[in-house]
C-alpha positions in Angstrom: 155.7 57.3 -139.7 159.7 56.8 -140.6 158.4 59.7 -143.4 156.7 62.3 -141.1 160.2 62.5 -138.8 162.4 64.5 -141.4 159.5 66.4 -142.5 158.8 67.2 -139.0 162.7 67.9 -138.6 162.8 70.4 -141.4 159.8 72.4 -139.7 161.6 72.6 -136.8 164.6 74.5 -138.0 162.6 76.6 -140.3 161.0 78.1 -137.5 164.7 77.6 -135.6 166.0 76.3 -132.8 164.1 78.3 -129.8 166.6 79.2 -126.6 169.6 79.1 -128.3 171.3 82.5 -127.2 170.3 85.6 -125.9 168.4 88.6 -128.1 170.0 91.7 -128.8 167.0 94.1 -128.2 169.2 97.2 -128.7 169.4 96.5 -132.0 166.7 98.2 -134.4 168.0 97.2 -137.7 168.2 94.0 -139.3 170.6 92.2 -142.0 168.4 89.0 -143.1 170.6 86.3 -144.4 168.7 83.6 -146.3 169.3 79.8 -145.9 168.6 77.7 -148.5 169.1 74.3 -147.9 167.5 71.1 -148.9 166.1 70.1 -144.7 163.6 67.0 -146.6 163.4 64.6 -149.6 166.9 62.7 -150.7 169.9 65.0 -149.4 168.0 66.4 -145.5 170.5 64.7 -143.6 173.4 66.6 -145.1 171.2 70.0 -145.4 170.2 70.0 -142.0 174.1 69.4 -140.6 175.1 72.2 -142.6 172.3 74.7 -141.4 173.1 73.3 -137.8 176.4 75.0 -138.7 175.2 78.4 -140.2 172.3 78.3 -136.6 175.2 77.8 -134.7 177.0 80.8 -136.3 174.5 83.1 -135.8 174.2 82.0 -132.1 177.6 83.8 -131.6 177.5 86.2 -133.9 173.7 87.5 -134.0 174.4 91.4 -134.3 177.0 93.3 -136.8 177.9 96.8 -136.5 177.0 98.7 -139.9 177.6 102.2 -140.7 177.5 103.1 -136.9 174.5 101.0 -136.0 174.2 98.1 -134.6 172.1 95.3 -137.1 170.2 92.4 -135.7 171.4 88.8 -138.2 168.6 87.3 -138.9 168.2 83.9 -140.7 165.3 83.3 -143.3 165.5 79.6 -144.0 163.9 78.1 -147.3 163.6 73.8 -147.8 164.4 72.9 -151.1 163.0 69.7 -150.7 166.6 68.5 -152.2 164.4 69.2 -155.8 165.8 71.8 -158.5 162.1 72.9 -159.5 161.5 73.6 -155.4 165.2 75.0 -155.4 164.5 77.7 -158.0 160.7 78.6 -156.1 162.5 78.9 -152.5 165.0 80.4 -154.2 162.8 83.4 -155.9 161.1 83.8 -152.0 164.3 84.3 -150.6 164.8 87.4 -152.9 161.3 88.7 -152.7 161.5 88.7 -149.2 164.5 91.1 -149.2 167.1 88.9 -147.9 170.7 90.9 -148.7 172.6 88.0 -149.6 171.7 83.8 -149.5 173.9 80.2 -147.8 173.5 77.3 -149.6 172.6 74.9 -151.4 174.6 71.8 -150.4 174.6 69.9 -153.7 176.1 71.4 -156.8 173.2 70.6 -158.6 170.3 72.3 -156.6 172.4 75.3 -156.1 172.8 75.4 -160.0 169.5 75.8 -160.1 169.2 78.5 -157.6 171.9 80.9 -159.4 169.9 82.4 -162.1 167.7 83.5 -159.8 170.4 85.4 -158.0 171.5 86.2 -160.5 168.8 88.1 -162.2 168.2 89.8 -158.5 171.7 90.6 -158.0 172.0 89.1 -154.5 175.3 87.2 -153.3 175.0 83.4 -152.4 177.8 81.5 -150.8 178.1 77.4 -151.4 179.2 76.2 -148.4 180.1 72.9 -149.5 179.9 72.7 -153.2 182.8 71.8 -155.2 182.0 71.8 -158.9 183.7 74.7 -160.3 181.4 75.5 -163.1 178.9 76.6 -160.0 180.6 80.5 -160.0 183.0 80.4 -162.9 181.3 83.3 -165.0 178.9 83.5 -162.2 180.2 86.9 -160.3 176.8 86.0 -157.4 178.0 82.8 -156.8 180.8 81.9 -154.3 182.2 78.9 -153.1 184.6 78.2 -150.2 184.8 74.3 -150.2 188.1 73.2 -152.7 187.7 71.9 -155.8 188.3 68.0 -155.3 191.8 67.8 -157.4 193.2 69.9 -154.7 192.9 66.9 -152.6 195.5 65.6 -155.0 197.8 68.4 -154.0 197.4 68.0 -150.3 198.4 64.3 -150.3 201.1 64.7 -152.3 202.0 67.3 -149.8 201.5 64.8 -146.7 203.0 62.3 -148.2 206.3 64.3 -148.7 206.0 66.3 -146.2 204.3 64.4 -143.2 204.9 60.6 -144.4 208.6 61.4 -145.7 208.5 59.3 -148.2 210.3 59.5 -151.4 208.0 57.4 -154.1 204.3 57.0 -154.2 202.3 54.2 -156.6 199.6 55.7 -157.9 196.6 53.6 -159.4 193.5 54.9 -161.0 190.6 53.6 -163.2 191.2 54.0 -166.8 189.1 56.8 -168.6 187.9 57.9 -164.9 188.1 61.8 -165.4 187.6 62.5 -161.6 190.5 60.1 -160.8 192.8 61.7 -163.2 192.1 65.2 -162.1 193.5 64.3 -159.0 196.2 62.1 -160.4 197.0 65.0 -162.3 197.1 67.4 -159.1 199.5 65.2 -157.1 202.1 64.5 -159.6 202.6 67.9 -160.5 202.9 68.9 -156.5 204.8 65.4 -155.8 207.0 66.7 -158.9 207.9 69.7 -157.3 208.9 68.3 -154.0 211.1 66.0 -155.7 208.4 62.8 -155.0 209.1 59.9 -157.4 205.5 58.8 -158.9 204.8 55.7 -160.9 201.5 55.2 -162.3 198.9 52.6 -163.1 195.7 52.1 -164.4 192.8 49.2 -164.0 190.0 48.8 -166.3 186.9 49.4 -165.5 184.7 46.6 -163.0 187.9 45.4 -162.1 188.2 42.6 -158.8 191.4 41.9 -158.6 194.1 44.3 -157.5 196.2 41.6 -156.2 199.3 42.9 -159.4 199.1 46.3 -158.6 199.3 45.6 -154.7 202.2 43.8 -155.3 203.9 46.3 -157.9 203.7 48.7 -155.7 205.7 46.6 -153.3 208.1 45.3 -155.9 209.1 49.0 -156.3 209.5 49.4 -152.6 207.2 52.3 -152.8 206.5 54.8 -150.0 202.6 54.8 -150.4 199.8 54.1 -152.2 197.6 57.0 -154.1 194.3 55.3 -155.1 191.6 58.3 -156.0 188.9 55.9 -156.8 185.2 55.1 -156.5 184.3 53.6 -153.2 183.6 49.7 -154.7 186.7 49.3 -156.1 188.2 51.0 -152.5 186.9 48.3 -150.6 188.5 45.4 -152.3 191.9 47.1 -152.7 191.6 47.2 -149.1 190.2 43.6 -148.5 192.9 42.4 -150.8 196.0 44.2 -149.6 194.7 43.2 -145.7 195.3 39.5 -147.2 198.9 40.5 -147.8 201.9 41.4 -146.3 203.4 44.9 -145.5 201.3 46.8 -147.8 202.5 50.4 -147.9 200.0 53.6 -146.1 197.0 54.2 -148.7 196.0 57.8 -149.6 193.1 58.7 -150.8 190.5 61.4 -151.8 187.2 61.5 -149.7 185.4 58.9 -151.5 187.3 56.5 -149.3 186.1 58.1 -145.9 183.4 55.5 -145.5 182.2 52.6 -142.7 182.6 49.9 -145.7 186.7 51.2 -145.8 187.0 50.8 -141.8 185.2 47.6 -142.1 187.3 46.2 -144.8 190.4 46.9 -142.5 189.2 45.6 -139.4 191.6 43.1 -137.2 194.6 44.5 -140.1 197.8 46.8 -139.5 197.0 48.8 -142.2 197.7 52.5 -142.9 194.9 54.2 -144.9 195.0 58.5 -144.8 191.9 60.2 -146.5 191.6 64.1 -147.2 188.2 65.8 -145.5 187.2 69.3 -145.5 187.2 69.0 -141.8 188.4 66.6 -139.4 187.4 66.3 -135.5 189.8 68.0 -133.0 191.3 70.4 -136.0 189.7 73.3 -133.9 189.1 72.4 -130.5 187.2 75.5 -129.8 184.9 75.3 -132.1 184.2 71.4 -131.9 183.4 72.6 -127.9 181.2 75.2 -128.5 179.1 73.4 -131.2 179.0 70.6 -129.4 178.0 72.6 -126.0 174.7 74.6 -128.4 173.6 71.2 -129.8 173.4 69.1 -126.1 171.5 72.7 -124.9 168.5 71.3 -127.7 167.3 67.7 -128.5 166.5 68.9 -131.6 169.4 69.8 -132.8 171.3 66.4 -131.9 168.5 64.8 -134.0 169.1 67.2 -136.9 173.0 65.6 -136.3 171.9 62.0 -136.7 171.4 61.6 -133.1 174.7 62.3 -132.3 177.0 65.1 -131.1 180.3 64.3 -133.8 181.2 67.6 -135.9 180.8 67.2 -139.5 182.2 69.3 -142.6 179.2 70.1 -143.4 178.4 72.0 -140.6 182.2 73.8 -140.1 181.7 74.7 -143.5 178.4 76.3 -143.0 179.8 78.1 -139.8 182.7 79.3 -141.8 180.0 80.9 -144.9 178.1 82.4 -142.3 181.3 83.9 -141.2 182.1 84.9 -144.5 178.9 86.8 -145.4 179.2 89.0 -142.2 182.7 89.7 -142.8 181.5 91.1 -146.4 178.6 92.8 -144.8 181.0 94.7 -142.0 183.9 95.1 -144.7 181.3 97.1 -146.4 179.8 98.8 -143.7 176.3 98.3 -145.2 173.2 95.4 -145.3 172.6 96.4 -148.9 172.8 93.6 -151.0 174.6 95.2 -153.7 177.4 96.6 -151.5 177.6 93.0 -149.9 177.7 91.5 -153.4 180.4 93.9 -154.6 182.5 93.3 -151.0 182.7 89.6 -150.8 185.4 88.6 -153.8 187.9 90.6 -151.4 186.8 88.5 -148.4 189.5 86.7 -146.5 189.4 84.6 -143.4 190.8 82.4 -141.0 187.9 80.0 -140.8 187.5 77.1 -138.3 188.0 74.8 -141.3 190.8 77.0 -142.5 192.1 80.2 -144.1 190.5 81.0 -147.2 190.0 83.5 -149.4 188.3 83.9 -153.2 189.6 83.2 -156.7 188.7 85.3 -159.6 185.5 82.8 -160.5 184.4 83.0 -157.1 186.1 79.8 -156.2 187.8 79.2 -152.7 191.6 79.4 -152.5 193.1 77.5 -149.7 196.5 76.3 -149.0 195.9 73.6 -146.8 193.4 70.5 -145.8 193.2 68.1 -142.8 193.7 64.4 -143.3 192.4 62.0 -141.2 193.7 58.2 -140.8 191.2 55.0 -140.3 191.0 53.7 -136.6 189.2 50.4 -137.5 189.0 49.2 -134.0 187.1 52.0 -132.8 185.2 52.5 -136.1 186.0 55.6 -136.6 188.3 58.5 -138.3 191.2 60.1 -136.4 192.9 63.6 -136.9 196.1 62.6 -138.5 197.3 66.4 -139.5 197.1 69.2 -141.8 198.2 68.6 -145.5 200.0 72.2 -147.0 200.6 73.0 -150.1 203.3 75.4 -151.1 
């Protein structure tokens, strides 16, 4: 039974959410924007929470104006099943059906295996939350407008300067962890040029005891603590420094934006600042709206988790949908080739933030949001916007 509700879920937004918004009958013509999204197997819950945010998208913005007539949006959403063999097939009925340009997938590695189908079709897809960069480097079809994780490196360092005012940061990292020192990387060379004073250190791998490095860190009366990591060593640098005494703020990438973090710090004064994509309360507006559309269908809040808290996933997915109809009225056409040729010139003020696109398709932002841990409530608080430059 526990299997038949997801699968049951995933029919329900393929067909869509019904009474969601008003039809524009005047409008003749149609631009059809495919979805492709895992909405069953492994990775639904985070498929259907960013296809909630492209639904929600085209329940403001159902109708562009191209070439002096006015185009009905419509959404052709394809399951992936969160499988690359199924990716590639829903993939291939999105372009036979004549879609002018694709959202999705979430996961790096499903929408890898999407892209040479795009490819080959010459139709523009949009990532809304991928980050691997490899995705559209080389890959002039493929866009992405989620950061590439090392620029979580930059923001912090930006935050901690900027926002924390501190003037030294202890940074620790696993040894011959490539994702750690990508960001390590990132934040000393923005900490270096805003004059932030790094020291560094490294733990070996299936390390327990942080217990020296805590107390390093406070040795050199450092401002905070920068500790990329993977989430099981996260949790006991927190349950260790909790045992001490005035520990400075943590900062970390998302990894660390997890219920085992808040746990870990429950009934503790401690300061720990993680970088999201999106955070809560960052834009009101849209955080009303969505929230107003999903309480208007049961559906939908079950597609949320049973709840009505705004995720990246679905801001992000608002914000591609945004993108593609941008392209689509910058070129004044719903020809996939024109919208394909339009979008690397695309720039908006999205409701996760301004971004615009690289020369390998990637996103370029100058900013993300940070949020701090609230233990007591069990939840993630805005704590501000990181910039960078």
């Amino acid at each position: 039974m526990k299997r038949m509700i997801p699968i049951l879920l995933a029919a329900c937004l393929l067909l869509g959410l019904g009474g969601c918004g008003r039809k524009h009958k005047e409008a003749t013509s149609v631009l059809t924007v495919g979805v492709l999204e895992p909405l069953s197997g492994t990775y639904s819950a985070a498929g259907m929470r960013e296809t909630l945010g492209i639904q929600y998208a085209n329940n403001v913005k159902q109708t562009v104006r191209l070439g002096g007539k006015n185009f009905r949006i419509e959404l052709m959403i394809k399951d992936n099943g969160s499988d690359a063999a199924q990716t590639a097939q829903a993939a291939q009925e999105l372009v036979d059906a004549g879609c002018a340009v694709v959202l999705g997938s979430w996961g790096d590695e499903l929408s890898a295996a999407a892209s040479d189908v795009f490819r080959v079709a010459g139709v523009a897809a949009v990532a809304a939350t991928c980050a691997d960069a490899s995705l559209t480097k080389g890959n002039d079809h493929y866009f992405r407008i989620g950061a590439l994780p090392e620029f979580q490196g930059s923001a912090l360092a930006a935050f901690a300067r900027k926002t924390l005012s501190v003037k030294s940061a202890y940074c620790l990292v696993e040894s011959g962890n490539e994702e750690d020192a990508a960001l390590l990387r990132a934040f000393r060379e923005t900490a270096d040029a805003l004059e932030l004073k790094v020291l560094t250190a490294e733990f070996p791998s299936n390390s327990t005891d942080f217990t020296p490095y805590l107390e390093a860190a406070k040795a050199e009366n450092c401002g905070v603590i920068f500790a990329p990591c993977q989430l099981r060593y996260a949790q006991r640098i927190v349950e260790q420094a909790a045992e001490a005494e005035g520990t400075a703020p943590f900062l970390a990438d998302a990894r660390w934006r997890d219920v085992t973090i808040l746990g870990a710090a429950e009934e503790t004064d401690l300061a720990i600042y993680v970088s999201a994509a999106y955070a809560e309360g960052a834009d009101t507006a849209f955080d009303e709206g969505f929230k107003a559309w999903m309480t208007e269908s049961v559906d939908a809040l079950a597609y949320n988790g049973g709840t009505d808290a705004v995720t990246a996933e679905s801001v992000l997915g608002y914000d591609a949908y945004c993108a593609v109809t941008a392209a689509a009225e910058m070129a004044g056409s719903a020809d996939k080739a024109d919208i394909l040729a339009i979008l690397p010139r695309v720039s908006i003020d999205g409701s996760a933030g301004r971004f615009s696109f690289d020369e390998d398709g990637g996103a370029v932002r100058g900013a993300l949001w940070v949020e701090k841990a609230d233990p007591k409530a069990g939840a993630w608080e805005l704590a501000g916007k990181a910039k960078v430059g």
